[in-house]
N, C-alpha and C positions, 0 to 999 in steps of 0.2 A: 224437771217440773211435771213433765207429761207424765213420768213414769208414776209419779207419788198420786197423781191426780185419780188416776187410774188402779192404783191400788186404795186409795179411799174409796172412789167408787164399787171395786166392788167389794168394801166391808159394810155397809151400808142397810144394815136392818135385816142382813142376811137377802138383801134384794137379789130377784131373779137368780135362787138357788136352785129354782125352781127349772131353770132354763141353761140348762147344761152345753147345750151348741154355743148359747151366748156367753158364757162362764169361758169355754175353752176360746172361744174368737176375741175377748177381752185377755187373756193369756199368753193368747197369741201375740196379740196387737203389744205387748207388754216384751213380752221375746224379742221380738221385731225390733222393735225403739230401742231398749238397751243395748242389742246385738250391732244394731247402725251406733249407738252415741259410741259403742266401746272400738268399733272400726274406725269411727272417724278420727277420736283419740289417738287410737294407734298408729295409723295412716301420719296423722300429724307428727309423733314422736318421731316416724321413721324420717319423713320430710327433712324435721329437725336436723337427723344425726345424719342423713345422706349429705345435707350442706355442709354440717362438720366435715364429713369426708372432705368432700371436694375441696375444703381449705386448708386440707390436711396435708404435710409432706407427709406418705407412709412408713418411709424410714427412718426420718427424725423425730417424728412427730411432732413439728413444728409450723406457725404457719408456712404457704406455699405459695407461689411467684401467685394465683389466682386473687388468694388474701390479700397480699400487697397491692394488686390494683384496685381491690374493692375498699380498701380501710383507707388508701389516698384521697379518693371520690367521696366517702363516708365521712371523714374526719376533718376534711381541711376546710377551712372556711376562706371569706375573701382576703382576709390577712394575712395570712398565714403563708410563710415561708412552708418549703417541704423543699428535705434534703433527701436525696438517693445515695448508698453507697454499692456496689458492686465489689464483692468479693470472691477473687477465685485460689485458692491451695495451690501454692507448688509444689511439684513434684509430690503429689498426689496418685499419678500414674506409678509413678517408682514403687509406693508405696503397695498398692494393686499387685504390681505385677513383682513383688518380693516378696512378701507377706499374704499375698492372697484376697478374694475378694469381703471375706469375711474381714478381716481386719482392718479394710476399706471401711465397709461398712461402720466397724465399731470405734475409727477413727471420724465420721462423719460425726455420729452419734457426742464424740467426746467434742468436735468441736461448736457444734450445736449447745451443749453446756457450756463452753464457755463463753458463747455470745450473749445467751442469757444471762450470764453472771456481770458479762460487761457492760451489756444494755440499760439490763436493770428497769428502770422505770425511764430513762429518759429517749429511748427510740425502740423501735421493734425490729426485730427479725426475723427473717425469712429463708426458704431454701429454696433454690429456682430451681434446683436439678443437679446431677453429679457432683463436681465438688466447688459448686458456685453457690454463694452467698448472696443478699440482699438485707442490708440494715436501711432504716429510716427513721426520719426526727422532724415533727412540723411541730411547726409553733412560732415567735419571732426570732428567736436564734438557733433556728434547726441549723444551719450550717455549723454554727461553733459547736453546736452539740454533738454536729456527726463527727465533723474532724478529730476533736478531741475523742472520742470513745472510739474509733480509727487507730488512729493512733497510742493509744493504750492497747490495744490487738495484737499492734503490731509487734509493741513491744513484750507482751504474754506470749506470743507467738517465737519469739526465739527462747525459749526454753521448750522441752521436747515435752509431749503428751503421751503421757503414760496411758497405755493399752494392752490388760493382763499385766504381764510380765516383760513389757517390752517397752522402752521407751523410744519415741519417735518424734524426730525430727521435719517439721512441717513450716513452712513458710507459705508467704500469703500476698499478692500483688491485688490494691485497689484503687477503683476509678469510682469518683463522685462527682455527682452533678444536682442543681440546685433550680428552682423554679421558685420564682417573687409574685406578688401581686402585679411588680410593674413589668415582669416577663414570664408569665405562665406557658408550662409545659403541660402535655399529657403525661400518667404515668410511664405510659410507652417507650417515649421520647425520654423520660428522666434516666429510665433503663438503659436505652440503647446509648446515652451519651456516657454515662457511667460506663459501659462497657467498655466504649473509647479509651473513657480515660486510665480502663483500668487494662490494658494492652499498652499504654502508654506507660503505665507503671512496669512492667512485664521488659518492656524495650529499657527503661531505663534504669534497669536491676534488681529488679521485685523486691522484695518486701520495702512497700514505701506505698503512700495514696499520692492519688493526682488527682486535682478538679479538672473537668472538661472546660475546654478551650476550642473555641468554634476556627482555631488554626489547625487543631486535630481534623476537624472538616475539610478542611480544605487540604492537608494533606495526604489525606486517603483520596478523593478523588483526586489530586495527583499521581498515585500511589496506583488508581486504577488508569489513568491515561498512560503509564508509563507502561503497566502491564500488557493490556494493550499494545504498544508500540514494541514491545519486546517479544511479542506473538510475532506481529510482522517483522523483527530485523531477523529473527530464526529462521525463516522463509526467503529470505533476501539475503540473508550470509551478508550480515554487517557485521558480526564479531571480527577480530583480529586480536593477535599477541604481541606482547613489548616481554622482555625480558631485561628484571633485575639481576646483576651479577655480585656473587658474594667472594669476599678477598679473602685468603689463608693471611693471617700474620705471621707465619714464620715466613713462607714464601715470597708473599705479596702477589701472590698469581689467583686467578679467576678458579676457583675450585667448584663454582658450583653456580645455576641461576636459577631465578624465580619465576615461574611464570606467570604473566599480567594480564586479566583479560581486559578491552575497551573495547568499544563499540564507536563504530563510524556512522555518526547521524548524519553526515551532510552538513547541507546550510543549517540544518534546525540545531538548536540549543544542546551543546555538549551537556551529557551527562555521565557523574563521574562513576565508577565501581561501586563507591559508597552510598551511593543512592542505587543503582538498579539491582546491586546483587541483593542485596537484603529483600527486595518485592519479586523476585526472580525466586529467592528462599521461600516467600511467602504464598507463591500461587504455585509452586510445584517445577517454576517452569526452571528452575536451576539445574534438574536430569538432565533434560537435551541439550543446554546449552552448559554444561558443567563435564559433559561427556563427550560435547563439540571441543571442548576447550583443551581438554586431557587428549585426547587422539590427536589434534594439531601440534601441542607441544613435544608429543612421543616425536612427530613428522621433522615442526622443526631442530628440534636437537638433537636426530639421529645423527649425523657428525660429527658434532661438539662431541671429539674422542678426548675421555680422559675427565669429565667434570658429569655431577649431577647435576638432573634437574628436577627441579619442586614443584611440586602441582598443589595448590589451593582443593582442598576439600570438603563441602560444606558438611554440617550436620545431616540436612534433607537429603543429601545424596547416600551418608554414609546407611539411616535409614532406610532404605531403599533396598529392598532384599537384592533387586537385581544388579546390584553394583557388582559386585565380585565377579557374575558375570562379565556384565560389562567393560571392569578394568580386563579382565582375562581376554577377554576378544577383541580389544586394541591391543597388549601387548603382543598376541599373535601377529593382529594386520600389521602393527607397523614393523616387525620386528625388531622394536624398542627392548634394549639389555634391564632385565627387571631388573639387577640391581646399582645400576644409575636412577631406578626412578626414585623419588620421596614424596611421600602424599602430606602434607600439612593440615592438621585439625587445630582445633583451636580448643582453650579450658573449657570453654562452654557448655561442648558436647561430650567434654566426659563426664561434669560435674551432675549433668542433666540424667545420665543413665549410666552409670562406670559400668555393671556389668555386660550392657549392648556394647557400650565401647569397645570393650575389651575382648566381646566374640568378631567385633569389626575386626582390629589390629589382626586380628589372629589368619584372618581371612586373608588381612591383606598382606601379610607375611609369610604365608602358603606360596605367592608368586617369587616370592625372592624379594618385594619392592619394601624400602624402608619408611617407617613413619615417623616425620618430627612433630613437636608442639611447639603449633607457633603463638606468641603474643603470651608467655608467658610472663605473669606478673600485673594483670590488667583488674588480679584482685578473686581469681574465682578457687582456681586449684593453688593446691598445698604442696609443702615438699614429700608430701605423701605421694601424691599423685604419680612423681617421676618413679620413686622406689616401687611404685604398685604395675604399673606400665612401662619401664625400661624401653624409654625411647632409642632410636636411633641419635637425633639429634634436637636440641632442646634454642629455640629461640628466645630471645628477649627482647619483652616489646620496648617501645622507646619511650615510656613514659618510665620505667622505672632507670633504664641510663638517666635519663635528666635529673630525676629528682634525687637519686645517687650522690648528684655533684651538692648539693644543698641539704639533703637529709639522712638522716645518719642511721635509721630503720633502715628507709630503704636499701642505700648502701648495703648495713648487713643481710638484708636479705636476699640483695643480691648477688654479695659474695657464698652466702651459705647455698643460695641453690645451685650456681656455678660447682661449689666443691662437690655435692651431692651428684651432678651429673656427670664430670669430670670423673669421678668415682666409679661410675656404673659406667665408663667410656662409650659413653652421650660426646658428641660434637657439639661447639656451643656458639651459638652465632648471634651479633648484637645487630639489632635491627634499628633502621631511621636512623644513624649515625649521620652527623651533621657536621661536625665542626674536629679540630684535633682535641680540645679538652675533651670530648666526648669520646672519641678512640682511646685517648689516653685511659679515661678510667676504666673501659672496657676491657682494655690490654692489663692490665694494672689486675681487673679483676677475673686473669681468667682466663677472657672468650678466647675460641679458638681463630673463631671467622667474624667481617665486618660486610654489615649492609648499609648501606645510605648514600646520600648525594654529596657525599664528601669524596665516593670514591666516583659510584657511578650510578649514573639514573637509570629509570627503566629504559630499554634500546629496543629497535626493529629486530627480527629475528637477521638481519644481513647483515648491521652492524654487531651484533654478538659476534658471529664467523668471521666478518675482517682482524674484530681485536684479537679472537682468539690466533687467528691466521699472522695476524702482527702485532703483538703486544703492546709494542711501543706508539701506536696508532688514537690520536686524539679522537675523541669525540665531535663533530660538528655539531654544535648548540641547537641547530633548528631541528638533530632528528631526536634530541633527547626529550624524553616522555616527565614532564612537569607532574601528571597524574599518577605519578610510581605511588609507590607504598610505603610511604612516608609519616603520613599520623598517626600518632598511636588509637 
């Protein structure tokens, strides 16, 4: 309006043409104002598109964990349910480091499409950072909305994503959590329980959601009391070893034992393997005390002439560039025969990285020492796996003997993996063996060798060496280790 005013003025009767300084400082003043109205403008548009950015993931171009806090604050009123989902890609690293990071990238990108396509209009998406996710749904039944479109993901997610010319297989663990009128969360807090629960999906076989549960709370601060406490028994040499013994069927003699680790708390509350190794895996601290464990068992079973013994070895250690070292530098100290030793892995850790796997084995078979898989059958690795990696010796966990005697898959599958490893002469050892109908179908189907407490429980490293020393030599019940390795 300034500017028009100003150009009226000076058409004006040809006024003060006469007055050439004032003509140019009216021109000026005219420059001026437009030059400020079109800065301010522009200024604004930028404003504009810089907040764009900033809500911007630059990769997917979708919104970003920033968005999500602001559209929660923005959108939800006092009714209004708001549901969180936390999503994060497995084996997503695999993918990276096979494929490269460009195809990383163009994997995000594709599945960024297809949260939109599943969202739709009824919850939004987001992308927090590498290859985690953020869906959300307010309204009065955000939760069924989020479940539901969750779970439709999950099930798009087991067919593979096509990328170029490649299809790829991608799976996905998620944790939701929810905020009411009558229990308001910050978005913060929506997030971090979500994340919870979606680690709780993660432990309990990923691809699957889980809602947060304030017993998730309460088990990670267990989870850090415990770690904690296993700081200090590393420092105070509370570990010790039990050792399970594994029977020859043709023989019926001790061929081989397991090494068990447990820890001596004292008066305080026993706590079993199954609960400390896993947060032991979790905070790092399974190296020291995973390499305490392997150097005592070389120590104690230098003797036991004539049988293996099996060392537990976690994924985090296998990990660990410095292992191979390390296994190398006890089989010196103790002068432990490297091919008595067997290191045990589990399906987990190869189905997580088969090519790392496979540079592990390679390492660990440079020493002479042999490697089984143990808990075969627990649902993750295929009869691929054995034909791909040519174990030493193949275990079977004891869920699948049981269910054996009642189901007629399992059964076959566990005759068909039995022939497969018998084949590629793999040893084949039935684990948690419990009762005779149990040996019997083992025998029946097979194994070479039996574990459980039908034959013998975990034992002190002095009771191994008496029965080894006397065969015929009972057990006394009070030294027998109740905490063996028993569940599947």
């Amino acid at each position: 309006m300034i500017v028009v005013a100003l150009l009226v003025f000076l058409g004006l009767n040809g006024a003060f043409t006469s007055h050439g300084s004032l003509r140019a400082l009216v021109l000026a003043t005219v420059a001026y104002t437009l030059g400020v109205y079109l800065l301010v403008k522009l200024a604004n548009a930028g404003v504009d598109s810089l907040e764009r950015l900033s809500l911007t993931d630059s990769l997917a171009g979708v919104p970003n964990r920033r968005a999500l806090h602001l559209d929660i604050a923005r959108k939800t009123s006092d009714d209004d349910e708001v549901a969180v989902a936390m999503l994060d890609l497995d084996g997503f690293k695999v993918v990276n480091d096979h494929y490269g990071h460009a195809v990383g990238d163009r994997l995000i990108k594709q599945v960024a499409e297809i949260l939109r396509e599943y969202c739709a209009d009824e919850a939004t998406f987001y992308r927090l950072g590498g290859d985690e996710f953020a869906v959300v749904a307010i309204g009065p039944i955000a939760s069924h909305i989020l479940e539901s479109t969750c779970r439709r993901l999950l099930q798009r997610l087991t067919q593979p994503v096509a990328i170029e010319d490649r299809q790829i297989l991608i799976g996905a663990s998620i944790g939701m959590s929810r905020s009411t009128r009558h229990a308001r969360a910050s978005s913060s807090e929506l997030l971090r329980r979500a994340d919870v629960a979606m680690y709780a999906s993660k432990a309990g076989g990923k691809m699957r959601c889980t809602w947060f549960s304030d017993e998730f709370d309460r088990n990670r601060e267990h989870a850090r009391l415990v770690e904690k406490e296993l700081r200090q028994a590393i420092e105070r040499d509370e570990f010790y070893m039990h050792y399970q013994p594994l029977v020859d069927l043709g023989s019926n003699s001790i061929v081989a034992v397991e090494a068990l680790l447990r820890w001596n708390r004292g008066t305080r509350e026993p706590i079993g393997p199954n609960v400390f190794i896993p947060i032991a895996e979790e905070t790092g601290l399974i190296n020291p005390i995973g390499r305490w464990a392997l150097e005592q068992a070389c120590i104690d079973a230098q003797d036991w002439h004539g049988i293996k013994l099996s060392v537990n070895v976690s994924a985090a250690q296998l990990r660990n560039p410095e292992f191979p070292i390390q296994l190398g530098h006890i089989l010196e100290k103790t002068g432990f025969p490297p091919e008595r030793l067997e290191l045990e892995i589990t399906e987990t850790y190869l189905v997580g990285d088969p090519q790392v796997a496979g540079r592990a084995m390679e390492m660990i078979r440079g020493f002479g020492v042999g490697v089984a898989l143990d808990d075969f059958g627990t649902g993750y690795a295929s009869i691929g796996f054995l034909r791909k990696f040519r174990f030493e010796k193949l275990k079977l966990n004891r869920s699948l003997i049981v269910e054996a005697a009642d189901d007629d898959s399992s059964k076959a599958m566990m005759v068909s993996s039995i022939a497969v490893a018998r084949a590629m002469h793999m040893d084949v050892t039935a684990e948690g063996i419990e009762t005779d109908a149990q040996a019997t179908i083992a025998r029946l189907a097979g194994c070479d060798q039996m574990q459980g407490w039908l034959y013998y429980k975990a034992l002190p490293p002095e009771e191994i060496t008496r029965i080894l020393t006397n065969p015929d030599a009972t057990v006394p019940q009070e030294v027998a280790d109740t905490d063996g390795k028993q569940v599947a």
